[in-house]
C-alpha positions as CSV (number, residue, x, y, z in Angstrom):
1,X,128.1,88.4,104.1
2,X,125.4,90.3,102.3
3,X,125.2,87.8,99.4
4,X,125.0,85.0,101.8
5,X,121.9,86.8,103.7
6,X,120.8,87.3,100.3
7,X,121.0,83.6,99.3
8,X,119.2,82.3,102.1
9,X,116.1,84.9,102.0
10,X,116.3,83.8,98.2
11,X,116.1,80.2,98.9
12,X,113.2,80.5,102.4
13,X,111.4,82.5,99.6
14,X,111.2,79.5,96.8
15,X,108.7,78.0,98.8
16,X,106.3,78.4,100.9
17,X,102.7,79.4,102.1
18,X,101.8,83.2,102.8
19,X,98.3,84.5,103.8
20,X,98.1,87.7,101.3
21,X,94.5,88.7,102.6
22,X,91.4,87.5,104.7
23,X,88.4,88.8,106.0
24,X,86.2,87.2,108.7
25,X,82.2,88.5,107.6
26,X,79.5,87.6,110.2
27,X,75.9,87.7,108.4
28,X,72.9,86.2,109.6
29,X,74.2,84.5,112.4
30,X,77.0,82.1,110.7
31,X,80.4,83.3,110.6
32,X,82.4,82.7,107.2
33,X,85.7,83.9,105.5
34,X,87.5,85.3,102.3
35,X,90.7,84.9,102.1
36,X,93.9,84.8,99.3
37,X,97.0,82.4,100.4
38,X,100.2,82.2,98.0
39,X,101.6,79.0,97.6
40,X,104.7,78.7,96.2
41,X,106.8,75.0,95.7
42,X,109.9,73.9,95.6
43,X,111.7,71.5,93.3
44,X,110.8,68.7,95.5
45,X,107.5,68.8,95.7
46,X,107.0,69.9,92.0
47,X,108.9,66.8,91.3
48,X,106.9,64.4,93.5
49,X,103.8,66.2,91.6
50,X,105.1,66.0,88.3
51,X,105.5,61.9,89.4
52,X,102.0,61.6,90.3
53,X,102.0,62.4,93.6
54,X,99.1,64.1,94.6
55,X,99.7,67.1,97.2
56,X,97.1,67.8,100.1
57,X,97.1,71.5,101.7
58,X,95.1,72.0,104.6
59,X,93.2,75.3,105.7
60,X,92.4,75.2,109.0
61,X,90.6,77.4,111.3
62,X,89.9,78.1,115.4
63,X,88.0,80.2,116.9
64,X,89.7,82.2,120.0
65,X,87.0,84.6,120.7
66,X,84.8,85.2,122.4
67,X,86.2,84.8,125.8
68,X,83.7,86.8,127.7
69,X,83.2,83.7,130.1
70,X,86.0,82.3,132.4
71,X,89.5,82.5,131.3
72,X,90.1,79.1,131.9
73,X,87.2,77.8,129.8
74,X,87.6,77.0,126.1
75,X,85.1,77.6,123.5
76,X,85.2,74.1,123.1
77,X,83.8,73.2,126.0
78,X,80.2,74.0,124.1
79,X,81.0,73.3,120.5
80,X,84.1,72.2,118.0
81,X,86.1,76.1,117.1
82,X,87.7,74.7,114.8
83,X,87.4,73.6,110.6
84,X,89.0,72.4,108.0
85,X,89.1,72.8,104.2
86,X,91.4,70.7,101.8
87,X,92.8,71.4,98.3
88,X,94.4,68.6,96.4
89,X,96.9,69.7,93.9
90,X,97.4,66.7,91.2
91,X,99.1,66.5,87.6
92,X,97.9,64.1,85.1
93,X,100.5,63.5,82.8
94,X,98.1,62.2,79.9
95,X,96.9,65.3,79.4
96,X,99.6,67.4,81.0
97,X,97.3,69.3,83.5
98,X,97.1,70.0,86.5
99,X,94.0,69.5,88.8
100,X,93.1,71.7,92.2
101,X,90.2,69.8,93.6
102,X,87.6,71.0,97.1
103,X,85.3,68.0,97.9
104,X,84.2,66.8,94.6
105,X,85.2,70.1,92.6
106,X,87.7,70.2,90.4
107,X,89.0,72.5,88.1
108,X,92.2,72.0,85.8
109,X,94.9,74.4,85.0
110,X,97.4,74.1,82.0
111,X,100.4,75.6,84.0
112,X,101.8,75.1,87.7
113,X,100.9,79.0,88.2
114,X,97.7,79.3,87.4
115,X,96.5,75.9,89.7
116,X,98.9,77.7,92.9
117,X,96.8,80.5,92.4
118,X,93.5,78.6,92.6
119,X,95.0,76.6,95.5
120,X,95.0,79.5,97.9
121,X,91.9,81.2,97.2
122,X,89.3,80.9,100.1
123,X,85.8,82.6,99.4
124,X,82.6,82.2,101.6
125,X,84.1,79.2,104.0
126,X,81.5,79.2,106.7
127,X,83.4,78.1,110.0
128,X,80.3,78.6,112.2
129,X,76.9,78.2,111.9
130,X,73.7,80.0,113.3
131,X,72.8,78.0,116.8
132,X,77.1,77.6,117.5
133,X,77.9,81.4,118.6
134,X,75.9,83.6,120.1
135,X,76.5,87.0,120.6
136,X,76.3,88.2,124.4
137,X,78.1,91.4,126.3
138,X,79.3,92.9,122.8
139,X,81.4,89.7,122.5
140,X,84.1,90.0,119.7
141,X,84.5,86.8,117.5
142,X,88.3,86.1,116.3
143,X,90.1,83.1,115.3
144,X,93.4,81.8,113.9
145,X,93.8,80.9,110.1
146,X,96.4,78.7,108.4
147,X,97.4,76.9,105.2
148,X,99.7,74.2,105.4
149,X,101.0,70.7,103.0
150,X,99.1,67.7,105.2
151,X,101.7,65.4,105.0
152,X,99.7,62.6,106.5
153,X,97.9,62.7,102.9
154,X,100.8,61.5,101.3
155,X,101.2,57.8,100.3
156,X,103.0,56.0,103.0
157,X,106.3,54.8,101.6
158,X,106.8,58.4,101.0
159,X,105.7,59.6,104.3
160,X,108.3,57.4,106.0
161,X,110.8,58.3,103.7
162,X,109.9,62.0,105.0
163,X,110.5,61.4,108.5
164,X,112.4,64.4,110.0
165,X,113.1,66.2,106.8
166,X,112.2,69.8,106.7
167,X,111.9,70.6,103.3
168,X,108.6,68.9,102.8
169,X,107.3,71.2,105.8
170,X,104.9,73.7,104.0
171,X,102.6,75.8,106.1
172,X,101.5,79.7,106.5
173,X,102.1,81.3,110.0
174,X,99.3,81.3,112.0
175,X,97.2,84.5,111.3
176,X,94.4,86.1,112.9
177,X,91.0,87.1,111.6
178,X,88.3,89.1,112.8
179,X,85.0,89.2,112.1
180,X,83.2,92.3,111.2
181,X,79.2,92.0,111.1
182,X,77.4,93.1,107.8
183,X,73.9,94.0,107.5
């Protein structure tokens, strides 16, 4: 029984998305975060990688707080709470690296390891600008914060061929992050 339990937390433990650290900062009237995912594949997706598929992970952000208003009104109803920031994770067989690219950055890696470690780092991500948020009655600001594989990035044959299977279903639990103002 043991070694069965054992085997499973083994194998939900090969891959997967965790949120190690984050820190909401709000500074001059924009909020922005830090924050440190691991990413860790299995051999399916390091297979589709090593055969040129390029892998898309979304970060994705909402903000929750503040809710000093109404508790049926959304923070919506005045601007979008929510962003997004995508990583692609590519290998280039020629020269048998491996690329993590934001926007138009790219850096490349010679092992797996090192670009899944550049993958999930977050730093200065400003989620709200000055004009957005204000801050009235001692308002709080919080918001939810998640990694996960987009699998509406992959190529299309491959997205059907995906259709109801689990294992390609990478993502972080959805974690909250506070915002702390700095001076």
């Amino acid at each position: 029984m043991r070694l069965c339990a054992c085997l499973m937390l083994a194998q939900a433990c090969a891959s997967g998305i965790v949120l190690e650290s984050s820190e909401g900062i709000e500074q001059d009237g924009r909020l922005s975060i830090d924050a440190r995912f691991r990413v860790s594949l299995d051999s399916n997706h390091e297979n589709a990688l090593l055969s040129g598929v390029p892998l898309t992970f979304a970060v994705e952000f909402t903000l929750t707080q503040p809710r000093w208003y109404w508790a049926w009104r959304r923070v919506a109803d005045w601007f979008d709470p929510s962003a997004r920031l995508d990583f692609k994770l590519s290998y280039h067989s020629l020269t048998r690296t491996y690329r993590v690219g934001v926007g138009t950055l790219y850096q490349s890696y010679d092992t797996l390891s090192e670009a899944l470690r550049a993958l999930g780092v977050v730093r200065d991500w400003r989620v709200a600008e000055r004009g957005t948020i204000t801050r009235k009655l001692d308002s709080r600001f919080a918001g939810q914060l998640s990694m996960r594989l987009d699998t509406a990035s992959l190529p299309k044959p491959l997205q059907l061929s995906l259709l109801g299977d689990a294992e390609w279903k990478l993502g972080s639990v959805p974690s909250t992050v506070e915002f702390s103002a700095q001076p």
